[in-house]
N, C-alpha and C positions, 0 to 999 in steps of 0.2 A: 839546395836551398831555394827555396820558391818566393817570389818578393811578387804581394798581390796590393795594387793600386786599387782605390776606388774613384768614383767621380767624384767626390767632394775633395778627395785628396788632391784634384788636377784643377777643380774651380773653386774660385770664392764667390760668395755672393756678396755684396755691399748696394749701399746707396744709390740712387740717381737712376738715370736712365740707362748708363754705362757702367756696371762693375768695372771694367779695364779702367777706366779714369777715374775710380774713385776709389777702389782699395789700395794700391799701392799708393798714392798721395798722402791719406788719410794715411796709412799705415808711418811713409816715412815720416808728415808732420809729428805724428807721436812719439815717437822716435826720437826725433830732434829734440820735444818739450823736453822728454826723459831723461836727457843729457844735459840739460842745461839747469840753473838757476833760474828758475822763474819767478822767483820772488825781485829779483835783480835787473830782471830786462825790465827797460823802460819802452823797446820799440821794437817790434821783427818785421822783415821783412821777406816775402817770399816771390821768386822770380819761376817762370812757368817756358820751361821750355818744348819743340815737338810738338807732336798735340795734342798735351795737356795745356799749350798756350793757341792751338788753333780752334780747339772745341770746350774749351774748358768750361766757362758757363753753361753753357747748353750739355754737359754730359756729366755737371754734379761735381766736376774737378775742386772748383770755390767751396762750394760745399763743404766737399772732402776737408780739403785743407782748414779750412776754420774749425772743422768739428775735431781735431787730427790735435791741433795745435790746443785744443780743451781736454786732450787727454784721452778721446773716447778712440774706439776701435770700430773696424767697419762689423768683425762679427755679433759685439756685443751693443750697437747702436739698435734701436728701436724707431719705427720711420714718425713715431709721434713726438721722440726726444729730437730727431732731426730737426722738425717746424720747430718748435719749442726754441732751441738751441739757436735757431737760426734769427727769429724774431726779436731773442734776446741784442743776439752780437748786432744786427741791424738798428734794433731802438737806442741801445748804450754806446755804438760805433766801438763797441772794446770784445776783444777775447779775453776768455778767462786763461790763461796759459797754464797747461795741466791742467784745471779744475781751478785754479787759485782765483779768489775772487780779485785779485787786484790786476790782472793784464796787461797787455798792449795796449795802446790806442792805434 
């Protein structure tokens, strides 16, 4: 039996300047939305530890994570929905959790 890998199978690409800091964050935030009622949370809070808490702004970590917790994926994100996305949660200071218009603050 011959088991044949490719590169894409070894990498992901995502957001920011650091895929390592932003796929897996994004990935678990969404994850978390998934599992949860989010029609129900009135607040989330997310704690950054390693160095997703020593580089985190600067390698897209924040990012990850707000866009993560709106439901999206790092493969299926688009870098124009990123700004998008991002100007939103910044002007309204709210996430959409999943997508749901009603969020956290």
């Amino acid at each position: 039996m011959s088991l044949s890998i490719g590169v894409f199978d070894l990498f992901t690409v995502g957001i920011g300047p650091s895929s390592s800091h932003t796929v897996g964050p994004m990935r678990a935030a969404a994850d978390f939305v998934s599992r949860i009622d989010a029609d129900r949370a009135a607040r989330v809070r997310v704690d950054l530890y390693g160095s997703l808490a020593a580089t985190g702004r600067g390698h897209g970590t924040l990012t990850a994570v707000l866009l993560g917790l709106e439901g999206l994926q790092p493969a299926g994100v688009l870098p124009a929905e990123v700004e998008e996305r991002t100007a939103a949660i910044a002007e309204a200071r709210r996430v959409r959790l999943g997508g749901l218009c009603g969020g956290a603050p």
